[in-house]
C-alpha positions in Angstrom: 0.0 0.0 0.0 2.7 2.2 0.8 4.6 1.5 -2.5 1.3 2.3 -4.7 0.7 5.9 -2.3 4.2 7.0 -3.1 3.9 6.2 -6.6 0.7 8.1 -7.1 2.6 11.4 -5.4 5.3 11.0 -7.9 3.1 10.6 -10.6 1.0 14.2 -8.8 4.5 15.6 -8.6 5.3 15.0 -12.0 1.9 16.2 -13.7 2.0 19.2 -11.8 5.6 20.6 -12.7 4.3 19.3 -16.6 1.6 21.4 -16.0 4.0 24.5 -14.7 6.3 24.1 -17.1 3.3 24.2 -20.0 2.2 27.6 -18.4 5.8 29.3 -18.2 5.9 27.8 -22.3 2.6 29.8 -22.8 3.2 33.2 -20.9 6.7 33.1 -22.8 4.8 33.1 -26.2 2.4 35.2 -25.0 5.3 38.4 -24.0 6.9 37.3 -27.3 3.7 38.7 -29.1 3.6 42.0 -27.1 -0.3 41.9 -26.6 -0.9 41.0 -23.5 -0.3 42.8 -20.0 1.6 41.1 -17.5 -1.2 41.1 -14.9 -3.4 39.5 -17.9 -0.6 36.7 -18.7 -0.1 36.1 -15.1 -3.8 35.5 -14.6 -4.6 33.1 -17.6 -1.1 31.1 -16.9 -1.9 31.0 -12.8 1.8 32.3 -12.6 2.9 35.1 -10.1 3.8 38.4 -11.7 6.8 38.1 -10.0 7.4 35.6 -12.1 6.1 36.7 -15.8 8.1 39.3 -14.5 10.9 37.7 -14.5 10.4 35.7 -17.6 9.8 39.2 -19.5 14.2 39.6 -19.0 14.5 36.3 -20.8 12.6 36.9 -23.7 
């Protein structure tokens, strides 16, 4: 039981940082195009602004 618990976290664990890195793909494309205000791409991505902020110095 333990063995099947642990492997249905890492399977969580692994969805949700698929599911992160999807979003910091999106909000990437999205300040590539210029269109969208950070507040917006930080709301539609569920990332911080602190951290579309940060993305913005990257692209």
């Amino acid at each position: 039981m333990f063995m099947e618990a642990r492997l249905l976290d890492e399977r969580r664990e692994g969805i949700a940082e698929g599911e992160a890195n999807a979003n910091i793909a999106t909000a990437k494309r999205m300040l590539a195009k210029g269109c969208y205000s950070l507040e917006v791409i930080a709301e539609l991505t569920n990332l911080s602004l602190a951290d579309v902020e940060k993305l913005k110095k990257e692209v």
